[in-house]
C-alpha positions in Angstrom: 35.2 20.6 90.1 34.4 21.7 86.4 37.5 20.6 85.5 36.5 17.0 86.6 33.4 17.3 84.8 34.2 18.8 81.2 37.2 15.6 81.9 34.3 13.3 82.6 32.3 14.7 79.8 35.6 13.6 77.2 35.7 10.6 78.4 32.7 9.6 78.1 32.7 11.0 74.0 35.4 8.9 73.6 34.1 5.8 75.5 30.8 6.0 72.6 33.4 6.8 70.1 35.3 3.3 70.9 32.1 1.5 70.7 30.9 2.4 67.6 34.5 2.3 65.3 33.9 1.1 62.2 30.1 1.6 61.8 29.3 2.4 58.2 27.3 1.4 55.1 28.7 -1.2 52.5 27.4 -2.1 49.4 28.6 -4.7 47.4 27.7 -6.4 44.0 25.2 -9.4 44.1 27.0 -13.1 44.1 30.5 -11.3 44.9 32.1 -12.4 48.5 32.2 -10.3 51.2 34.1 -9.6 54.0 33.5 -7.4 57.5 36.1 -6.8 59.8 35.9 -7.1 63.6 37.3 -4.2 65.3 39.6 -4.8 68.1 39.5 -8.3 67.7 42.9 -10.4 68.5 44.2 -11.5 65.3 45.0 -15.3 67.0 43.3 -17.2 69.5 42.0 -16.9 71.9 39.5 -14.7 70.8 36.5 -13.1 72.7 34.0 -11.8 69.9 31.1 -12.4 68.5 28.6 -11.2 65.2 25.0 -11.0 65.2 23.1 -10.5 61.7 19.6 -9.4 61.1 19.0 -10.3 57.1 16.2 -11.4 55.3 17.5 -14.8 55.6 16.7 -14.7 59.8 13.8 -13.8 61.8 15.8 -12.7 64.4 19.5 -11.9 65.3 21.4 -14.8 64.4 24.8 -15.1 66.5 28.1 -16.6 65.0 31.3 -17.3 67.0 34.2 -18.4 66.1 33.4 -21.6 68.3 30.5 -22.0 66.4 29.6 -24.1 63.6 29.5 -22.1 60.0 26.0 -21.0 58.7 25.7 -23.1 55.7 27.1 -21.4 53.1 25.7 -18.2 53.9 28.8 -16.9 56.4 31.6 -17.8 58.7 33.9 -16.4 60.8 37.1 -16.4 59.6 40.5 -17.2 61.9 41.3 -13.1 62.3 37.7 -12.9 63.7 36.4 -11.4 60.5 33.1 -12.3 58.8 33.1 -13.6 55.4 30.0 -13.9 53.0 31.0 -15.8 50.1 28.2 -14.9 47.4 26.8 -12.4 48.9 22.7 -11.8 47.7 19.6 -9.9 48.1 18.4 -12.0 51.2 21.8 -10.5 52.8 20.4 -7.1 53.2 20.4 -6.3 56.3 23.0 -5.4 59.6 25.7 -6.8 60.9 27.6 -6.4 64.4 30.3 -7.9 66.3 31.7 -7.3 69.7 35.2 -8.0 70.4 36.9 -8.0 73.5 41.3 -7.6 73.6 43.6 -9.1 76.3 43.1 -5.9 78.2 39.7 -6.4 78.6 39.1 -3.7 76.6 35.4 -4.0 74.4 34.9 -2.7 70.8 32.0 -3.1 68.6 31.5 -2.7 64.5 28.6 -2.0 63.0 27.5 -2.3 59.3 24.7 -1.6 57.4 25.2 -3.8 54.1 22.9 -3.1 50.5 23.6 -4.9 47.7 23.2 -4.0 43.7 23.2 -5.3 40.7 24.2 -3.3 37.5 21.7 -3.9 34.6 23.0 -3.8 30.9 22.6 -0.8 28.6 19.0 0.5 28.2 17.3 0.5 24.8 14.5 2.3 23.4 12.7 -0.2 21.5 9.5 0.5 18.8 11.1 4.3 18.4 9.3 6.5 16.3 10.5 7.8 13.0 8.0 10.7 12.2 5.8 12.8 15.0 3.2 14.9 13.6 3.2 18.5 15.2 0.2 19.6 17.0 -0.9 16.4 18.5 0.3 13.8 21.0 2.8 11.2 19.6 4.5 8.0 20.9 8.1 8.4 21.0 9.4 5.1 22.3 9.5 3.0 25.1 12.4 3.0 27.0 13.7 -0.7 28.8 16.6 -1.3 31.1 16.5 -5.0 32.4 18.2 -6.8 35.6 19.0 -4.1 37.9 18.9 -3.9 41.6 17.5 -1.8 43.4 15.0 -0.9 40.8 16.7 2.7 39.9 14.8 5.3 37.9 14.9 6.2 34.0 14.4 9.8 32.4 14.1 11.1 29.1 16.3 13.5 27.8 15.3 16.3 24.9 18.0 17.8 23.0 20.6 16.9 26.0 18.5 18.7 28.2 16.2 16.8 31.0 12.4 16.2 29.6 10.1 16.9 32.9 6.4 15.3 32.4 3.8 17.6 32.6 0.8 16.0 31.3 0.1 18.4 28.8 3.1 18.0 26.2 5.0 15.4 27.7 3.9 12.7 29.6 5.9 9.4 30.8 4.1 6.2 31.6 6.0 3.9 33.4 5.8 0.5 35.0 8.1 -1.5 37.2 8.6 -5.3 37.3 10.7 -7.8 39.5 11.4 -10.8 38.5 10.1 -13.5 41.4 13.1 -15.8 40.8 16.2 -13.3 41.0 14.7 -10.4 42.5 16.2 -8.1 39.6 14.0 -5.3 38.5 12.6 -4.4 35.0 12.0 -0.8 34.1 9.5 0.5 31.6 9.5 4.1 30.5 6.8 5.3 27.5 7.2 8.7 26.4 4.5 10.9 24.4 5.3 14.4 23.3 3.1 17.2 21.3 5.2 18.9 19.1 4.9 22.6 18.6 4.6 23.6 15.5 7.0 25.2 13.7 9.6 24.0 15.9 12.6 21.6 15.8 11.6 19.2 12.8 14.6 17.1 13.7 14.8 16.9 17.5 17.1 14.2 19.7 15.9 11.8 22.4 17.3 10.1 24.4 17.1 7.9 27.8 19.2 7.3 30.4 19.1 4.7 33.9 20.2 5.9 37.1 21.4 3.0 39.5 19.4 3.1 43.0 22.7 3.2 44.7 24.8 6.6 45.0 28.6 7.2 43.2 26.7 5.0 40.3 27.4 6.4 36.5 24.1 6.7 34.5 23.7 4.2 31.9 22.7 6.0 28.5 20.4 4.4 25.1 21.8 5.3 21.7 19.7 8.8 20.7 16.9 8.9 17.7 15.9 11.9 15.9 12.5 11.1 14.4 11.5 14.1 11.9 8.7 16.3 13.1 6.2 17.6 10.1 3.2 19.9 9.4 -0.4 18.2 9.0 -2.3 18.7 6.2 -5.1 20.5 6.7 -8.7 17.9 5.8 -10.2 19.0 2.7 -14.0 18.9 1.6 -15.1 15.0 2.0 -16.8 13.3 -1.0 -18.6 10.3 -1.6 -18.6 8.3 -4.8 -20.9 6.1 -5.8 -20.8 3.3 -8.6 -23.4 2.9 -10.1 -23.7 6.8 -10.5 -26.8 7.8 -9.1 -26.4 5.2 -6.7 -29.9 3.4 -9.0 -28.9 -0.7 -8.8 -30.9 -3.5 -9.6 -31.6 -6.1 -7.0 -29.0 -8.6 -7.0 -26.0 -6.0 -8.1 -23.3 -4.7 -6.6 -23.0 -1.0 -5.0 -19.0 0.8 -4.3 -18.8 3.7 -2.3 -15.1 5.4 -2.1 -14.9 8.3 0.8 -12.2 10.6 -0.7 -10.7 12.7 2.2 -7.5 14.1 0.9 -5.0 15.0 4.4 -2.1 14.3 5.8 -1.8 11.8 7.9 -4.7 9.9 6.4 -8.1 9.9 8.5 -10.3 7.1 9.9 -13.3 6.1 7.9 -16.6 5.4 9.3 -19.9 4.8 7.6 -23.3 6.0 8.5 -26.4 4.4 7.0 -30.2 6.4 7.7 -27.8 8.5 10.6 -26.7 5.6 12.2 -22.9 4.6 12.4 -22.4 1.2 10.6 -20.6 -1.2 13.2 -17.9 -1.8 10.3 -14.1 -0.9 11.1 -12.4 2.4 9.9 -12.6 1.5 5.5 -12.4 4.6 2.7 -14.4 1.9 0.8 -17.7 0.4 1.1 -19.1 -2.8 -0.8 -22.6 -3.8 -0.8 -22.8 -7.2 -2.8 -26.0 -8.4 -3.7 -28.3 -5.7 -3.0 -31.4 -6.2 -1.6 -34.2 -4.2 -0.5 -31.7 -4.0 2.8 -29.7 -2.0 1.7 -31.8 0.9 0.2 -31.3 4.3 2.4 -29.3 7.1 3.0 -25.5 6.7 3.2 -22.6 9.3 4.2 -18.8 8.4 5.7 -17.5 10.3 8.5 -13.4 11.3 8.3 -11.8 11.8 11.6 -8.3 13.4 11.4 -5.7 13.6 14.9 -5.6 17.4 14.4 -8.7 18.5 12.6 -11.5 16.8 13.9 -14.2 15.1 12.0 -15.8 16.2 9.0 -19.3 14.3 7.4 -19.4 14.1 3.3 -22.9 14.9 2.0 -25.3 11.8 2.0 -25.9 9.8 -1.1 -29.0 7.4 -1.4 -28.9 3.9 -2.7 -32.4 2.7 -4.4 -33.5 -0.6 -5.9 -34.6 -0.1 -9.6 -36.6 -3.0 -11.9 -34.7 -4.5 -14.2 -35.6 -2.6 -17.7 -36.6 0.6 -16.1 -33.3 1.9 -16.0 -30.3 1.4 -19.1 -27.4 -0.1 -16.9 -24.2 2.3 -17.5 -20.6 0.8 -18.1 -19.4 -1.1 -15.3 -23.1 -0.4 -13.5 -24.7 -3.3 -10.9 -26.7 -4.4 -13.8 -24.1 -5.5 -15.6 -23.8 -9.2 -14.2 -27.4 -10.0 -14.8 -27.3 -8.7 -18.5 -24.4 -10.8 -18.7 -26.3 -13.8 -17.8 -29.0 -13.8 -20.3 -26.6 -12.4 -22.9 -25.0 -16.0 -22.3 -28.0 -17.7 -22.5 -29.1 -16.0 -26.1 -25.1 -16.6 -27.3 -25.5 -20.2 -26.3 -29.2 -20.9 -27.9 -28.4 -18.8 -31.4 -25.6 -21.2 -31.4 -27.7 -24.3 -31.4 -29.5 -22.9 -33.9 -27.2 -22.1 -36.5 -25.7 -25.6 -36.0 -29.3 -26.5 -36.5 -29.3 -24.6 -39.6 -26.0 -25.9 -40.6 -27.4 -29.4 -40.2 -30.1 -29.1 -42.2 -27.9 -27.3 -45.3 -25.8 -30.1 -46.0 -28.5 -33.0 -45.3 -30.8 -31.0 -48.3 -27.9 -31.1 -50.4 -27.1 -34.7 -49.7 -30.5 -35.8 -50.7 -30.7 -33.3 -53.7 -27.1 -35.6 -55.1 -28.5 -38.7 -54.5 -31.5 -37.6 -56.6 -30.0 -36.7 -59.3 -27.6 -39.6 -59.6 -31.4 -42.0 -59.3 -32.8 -39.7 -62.7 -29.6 -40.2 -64.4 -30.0 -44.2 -65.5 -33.2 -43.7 -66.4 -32.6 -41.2 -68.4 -30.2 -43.5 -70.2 -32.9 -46.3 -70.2 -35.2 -44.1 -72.3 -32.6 -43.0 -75.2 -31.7 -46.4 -75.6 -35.7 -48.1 -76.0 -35.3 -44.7 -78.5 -32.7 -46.0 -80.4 -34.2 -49.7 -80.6 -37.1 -48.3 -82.0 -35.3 -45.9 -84.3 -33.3 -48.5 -85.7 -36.2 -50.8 -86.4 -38.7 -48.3 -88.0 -35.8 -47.9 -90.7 -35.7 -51.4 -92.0 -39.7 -50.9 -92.2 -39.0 -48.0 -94.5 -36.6 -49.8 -96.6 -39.1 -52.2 -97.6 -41.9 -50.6 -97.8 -40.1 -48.3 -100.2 -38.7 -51.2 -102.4 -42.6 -52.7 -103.1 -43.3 -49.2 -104.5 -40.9 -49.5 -107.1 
């Protein structure tokens, strides 16, 4: 009696062995053909089989025979019974079964769980960094694999050695997109790191993609080796002011140059009365054309990554009368000086032409003068001469009765 049973038993393990030969998973490459065998079909007519699919092309199971018409171009059964996919896609996911039945009357079914994939090209890391400052979180890259399926992972590698986020000195921000049209997958992997200092100053990064499917060789990016260096500890701010003093008459111009010597250079910002000027980051402030406006208090405030901020001491800007104050070299006052300097150049000109005018119209007048006086002049020595030569006869005579 126990015989019969443990015999019972073994036949029945081998009855639900029968029924399921050939159940496995398949994967195969997206828009390659595809082809599932029927087990225990006859390889000629007349054949007794049939395959059901559940896909995301069907609602439901759909049933193909080889009596049946062909699904479009989706699948048919082929002569031996088998099922053939010709470009297989994503829509194909799914199961497949057939039950065959021999001449003996003897039943077999297949069953396959089918996955596709799609290998994406070599990842990059694109906008890499090629300096991190130790001490404080920097951007390494961002790291892009393109047209894979399924989506698959990337990771960051340090030195050769995984790089595990921890949201202190290394996080990853990542973000996944699919395109609507293919279904293929775009990774996006952003790395930051903090530095320690006095550590590596030339490390090695690198990235890598993992395919979603298993037996799948990673897919690496070319390494970069940005250099790591020391920051530069934020000096004493100072503010310079031009005109010195920061005295300007209305109308003139005022620079102020916040000097902030570190490494990397900070952010400027400006504070007028205590109040932070909406103006962006500048080491450089212009006020052109002051007016009363613009008199008060004025200080920038550095901001460094690693040292904080620091405030320079506040300088006041006043409004002075022009006169009451000598303008200096290069000083605010200089462009109204400038004007009326013009204006006197430009009237002492007129006025030596004036004088220059009047100069040679004298002397003209003085020649023509002279040239009137000089015929009468002649007109006088010659009635002189008349009358000389005819008071001599007189004197001939008069001396010839004498005698």
């Amino acid at each position: 009696m126990a015989a019969g049973a443990t015999a019972g038993t073994w036949l029945l393990v081998l009855s639900l062995w029968g029924a399921v030969v050939g159940s496995q998973n398949i994967t195969a490459r997206i828009g390659e053909p595809l082809v599932l065998n029927c087990k225990g079909a006859p390889k000629k007519p007349p054949q007794q089989l049939e395959w059901k699919l559940n896909t995301g092309r069907t609602e439901a199971w759909k049933i193909l025979s080889p009596q049946g018409s062909p699904w479009d171009s989706v699948a048919r059964v082929l002569p031996n019974g088998s099922l053939l996919l010709p470009a297989i896609g994503i829509q194909d996911e799914g199961t497949f079964r057939c039950r065959a039945t021999n001449r003996h009357g003897k039943e077999t079914k297949s069953n396959y769980r089918v996955r596709v994939y799609q290998i994406p090209g070599k990842p990059e890391i694109i906008d890499p960094a090629s300096e991190l400052m130790a001490g404080v979180p920097n951007k390494v890259g961002t790291c892009v694999s393109e047209g894979s399926y399924p989506e698959g992972t990337l990771s960051w590698h340090l030195d050769g050695k995984p790089l595990i986020p921890d949201g202190k000195g290394v996080s990853v921000k990542e973000q996944i997109r699919r395109n609507p049209e293919t279904g293929l997958f775009t990774l996006q992997s952003e790395l930051m790191v903090t530095p320690a200092r006095g550590g590596n100053a030339h490390p090695t990064f690198s990235c890598s993609f993992s395919p979603g499917i298993p037996r799948r060789r990673a897919l690496n990016t070319a390494p970069i080796q940005p250099s790591v260096w020391e920051p530069v500890p934020l000096e004493e701010v100072r503010l310079v002011v031009e005109p010195e003093g920061g005295a300007v008459v209305r109308g003139g111009t005022v620079t102020l140059t916040c000097e902030a010597p570190a490494q990397p250079p900070p952010q400027i910002h400006w504070v007028k009365d205590g109040m932070p000027l909406p103006l962006p980051p500048s080491p450089i402030l212009l006020l052109p054309e002051v007016g009363p406006q613009d008199q008060g208090t004025y200080s920038c405030v550095a901001t460094h990554p690693s040292h904080g901020s620091q405030e320079s001491p506040a300088i006041s800007i006043s409004i002075t009368e022009t006169g009451e104050e000598g303008p200096t070299t290069g000083s605010v006052g200089g462009s109204g000086l400038g004007t009326l300097a013009l204006a006197l150049g430009i009237l002492g000109g007129l006025g030596i032409t004036a004088l220059l005018i009047g100069i040679i119209m004298w002397r003209r007048r003085r020649r023509q003068g002279e040239e009137r006086k000089a015929p009468e002049n002649q007109e006088e020595e010659e009635e002189r001469a008349e009358l000389n030569q005819s008071e001599e006869p007189e004197a001939a005579e008069s001396g010839t009765g004498g005698s």
